[in-house]
C-alpha positions as CSV (number, residue, x, y, z in Angstrom):
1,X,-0.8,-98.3,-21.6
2,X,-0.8,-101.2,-24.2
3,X,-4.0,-102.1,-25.8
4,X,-4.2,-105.5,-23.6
5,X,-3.6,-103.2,-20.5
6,X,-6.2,-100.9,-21.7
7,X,-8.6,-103.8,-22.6
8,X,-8.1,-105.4,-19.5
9,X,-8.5,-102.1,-17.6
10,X,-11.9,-101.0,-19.3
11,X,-13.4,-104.3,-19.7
12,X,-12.3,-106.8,-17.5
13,X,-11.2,-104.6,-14.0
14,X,-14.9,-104.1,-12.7
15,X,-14.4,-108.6,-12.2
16,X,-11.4,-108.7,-9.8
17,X,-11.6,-104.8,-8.4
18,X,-12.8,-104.0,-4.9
19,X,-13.2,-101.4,-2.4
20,X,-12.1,-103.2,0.6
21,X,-10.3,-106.2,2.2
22,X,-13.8,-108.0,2.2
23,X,-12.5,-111.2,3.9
24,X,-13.3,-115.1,4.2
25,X,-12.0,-115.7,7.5
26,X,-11.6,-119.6,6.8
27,X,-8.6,-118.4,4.1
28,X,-5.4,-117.0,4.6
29,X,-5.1,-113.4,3.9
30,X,-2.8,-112.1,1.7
31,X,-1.6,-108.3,0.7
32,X,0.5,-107.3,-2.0
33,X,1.4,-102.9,-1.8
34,X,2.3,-101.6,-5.1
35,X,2.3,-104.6,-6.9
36,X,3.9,-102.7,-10.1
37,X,2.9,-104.8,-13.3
38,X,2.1,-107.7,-11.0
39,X,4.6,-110.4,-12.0
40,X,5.2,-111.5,-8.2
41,X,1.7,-111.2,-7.2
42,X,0.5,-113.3,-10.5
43,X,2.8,-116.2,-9.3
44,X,2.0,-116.0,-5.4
45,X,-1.5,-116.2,-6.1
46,X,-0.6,-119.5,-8.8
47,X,1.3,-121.5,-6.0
48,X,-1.5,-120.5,-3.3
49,X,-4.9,-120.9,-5.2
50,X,-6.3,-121.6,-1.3
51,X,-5.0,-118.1,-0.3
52,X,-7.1,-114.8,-0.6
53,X,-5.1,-112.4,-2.2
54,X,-5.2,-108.6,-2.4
55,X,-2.9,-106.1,-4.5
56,X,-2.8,-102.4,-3.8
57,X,-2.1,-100.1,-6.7
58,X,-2.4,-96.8,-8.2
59,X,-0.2,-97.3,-11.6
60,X,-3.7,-98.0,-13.8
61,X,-0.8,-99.6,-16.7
62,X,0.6,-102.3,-13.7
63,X,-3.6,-103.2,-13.1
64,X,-4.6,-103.6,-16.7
65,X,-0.8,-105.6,-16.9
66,X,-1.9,-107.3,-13.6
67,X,-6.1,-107.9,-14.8
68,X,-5.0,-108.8,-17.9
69,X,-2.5,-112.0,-16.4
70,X,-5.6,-113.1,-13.9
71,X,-7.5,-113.4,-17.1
72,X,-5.7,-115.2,-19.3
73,X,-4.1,-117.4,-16.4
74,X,-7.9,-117.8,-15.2
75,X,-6.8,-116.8,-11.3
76,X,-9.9,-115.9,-9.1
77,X,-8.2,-115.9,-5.4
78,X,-6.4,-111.9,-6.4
79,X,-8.9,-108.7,-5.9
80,X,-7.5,-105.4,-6.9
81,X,-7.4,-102.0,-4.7
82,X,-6.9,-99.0,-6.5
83,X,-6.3,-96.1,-3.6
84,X,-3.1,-95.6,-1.1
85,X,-2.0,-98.3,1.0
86,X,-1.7,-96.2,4.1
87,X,-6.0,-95.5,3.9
88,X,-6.2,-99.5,3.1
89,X,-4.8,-100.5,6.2
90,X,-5.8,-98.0,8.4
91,X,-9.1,-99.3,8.0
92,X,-9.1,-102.6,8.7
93,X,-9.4,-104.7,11.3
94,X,-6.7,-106.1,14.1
95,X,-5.1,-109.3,13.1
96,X,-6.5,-110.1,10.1
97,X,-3.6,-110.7,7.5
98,X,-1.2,-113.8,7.0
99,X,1.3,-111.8,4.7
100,X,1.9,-108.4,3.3
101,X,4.9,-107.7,0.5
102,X,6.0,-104.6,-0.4
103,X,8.8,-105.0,-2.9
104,X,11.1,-102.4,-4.3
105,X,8.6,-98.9,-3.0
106,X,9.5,-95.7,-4.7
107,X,12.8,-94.3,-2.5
108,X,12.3,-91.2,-2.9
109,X,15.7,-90.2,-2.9
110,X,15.9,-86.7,-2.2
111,X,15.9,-85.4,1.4
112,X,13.2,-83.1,1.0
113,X,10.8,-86.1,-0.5
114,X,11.2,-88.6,2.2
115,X,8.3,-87.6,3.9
116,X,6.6,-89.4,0.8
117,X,8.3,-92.8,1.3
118,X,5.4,-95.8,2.1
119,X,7.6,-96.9,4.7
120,X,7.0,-94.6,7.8
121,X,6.8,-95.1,11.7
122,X,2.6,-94.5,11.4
123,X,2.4,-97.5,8.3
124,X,4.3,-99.9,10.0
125,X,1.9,-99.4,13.0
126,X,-1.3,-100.3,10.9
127,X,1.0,-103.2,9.1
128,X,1.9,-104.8,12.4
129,X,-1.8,-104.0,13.7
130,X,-3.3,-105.8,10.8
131,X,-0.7,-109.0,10.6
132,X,-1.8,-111.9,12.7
133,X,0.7,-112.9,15.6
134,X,3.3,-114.8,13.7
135,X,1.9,-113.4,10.2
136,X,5.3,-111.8,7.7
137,X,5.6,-108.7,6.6
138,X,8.3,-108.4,3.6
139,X,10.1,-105.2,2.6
140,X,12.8,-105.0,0.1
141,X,14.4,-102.7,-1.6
142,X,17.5,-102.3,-4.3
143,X,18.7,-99.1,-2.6
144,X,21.0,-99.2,0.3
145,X,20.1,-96.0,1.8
146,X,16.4,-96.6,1.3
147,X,17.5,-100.3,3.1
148,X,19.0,-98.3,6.1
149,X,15.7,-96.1,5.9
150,X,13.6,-99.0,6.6
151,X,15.5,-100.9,9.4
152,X,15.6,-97.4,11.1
153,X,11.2,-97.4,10.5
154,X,11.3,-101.4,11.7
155,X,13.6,-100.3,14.9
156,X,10.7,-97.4,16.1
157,X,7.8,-100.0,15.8
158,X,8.9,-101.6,18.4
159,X,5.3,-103.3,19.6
160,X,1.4,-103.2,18.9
């Protein structure tokens, strides 16, 4: 980690961490999964001050990166998460989330390591059981076959 990452991480992380989706059900929800260093979540939660924003991460340099950028940009509307995704959603509530992004997961290329790929038939459940009707769900990826991977996921979730 750099030394603003690491500053950021010891000093500043206990003021935008959290445990859960603690939500303010006037707003609209937001939910960025493995943000990375935070770049895209940083801007989404400039252009939507209004929205309440949450970022799920384990990579402790992409929080300081990400804590660090709240700080200086003086953003309040992002809270951090710091365990897996798939226990996240699984415990929250039906229909409570606007948006959720995950951009570019780990592929997990090799055959015998797909079964650690984010995107699977029981995720996608919780996503689409979290998302309000009409909310958006955004995946993307740079890898073709991990591309493929994911329409095949979407195609099995088929209603919830």
């Amino acid at each position: 980690m750099t030394k603003a990452q690491t500053r950021a991480y010891d000093e500043l992380l206990a003021d935008y961490s959290t445990d859960t989706v603690a939500l303010h059900h006037n707003r609209c929800v937001g939910i960025e999964i493995g943000f990375g260093m935070g770049r895209a979540l940083l801007d989404w939660a400039a252009t939507k001050p209004e929205w309440q924003l949450f970022g799920i991460e384990l990579y402790q340099p992409g929080v300081g990166a990400l804590v660090d950028g709240l700080h200086k940009r003086e953003i309040n509307n992002v809270r951090v998460l710091q365990k897996p995704a798939q226990l996240v959603c699984a415990d929250m509530d039906c229909h409570v989330v606007d948006e959720v992004r995950v951009f570019f997961p780990d592929p997990w290329p090799k055959k015998r390591h797909h079964k650690r790929r984010l995107v699977q038939v029981d995720f996608i459940h919780d996503l689409a059981r979290i998302v309000k009707p009409h909310g958006k769900l955004h995946l993307a990826t740079d890898w073709p076959p991990y591309a493929d991977w994911m329409r095949e996921v979407l195609a099995q979730v088929t209603s919830c």
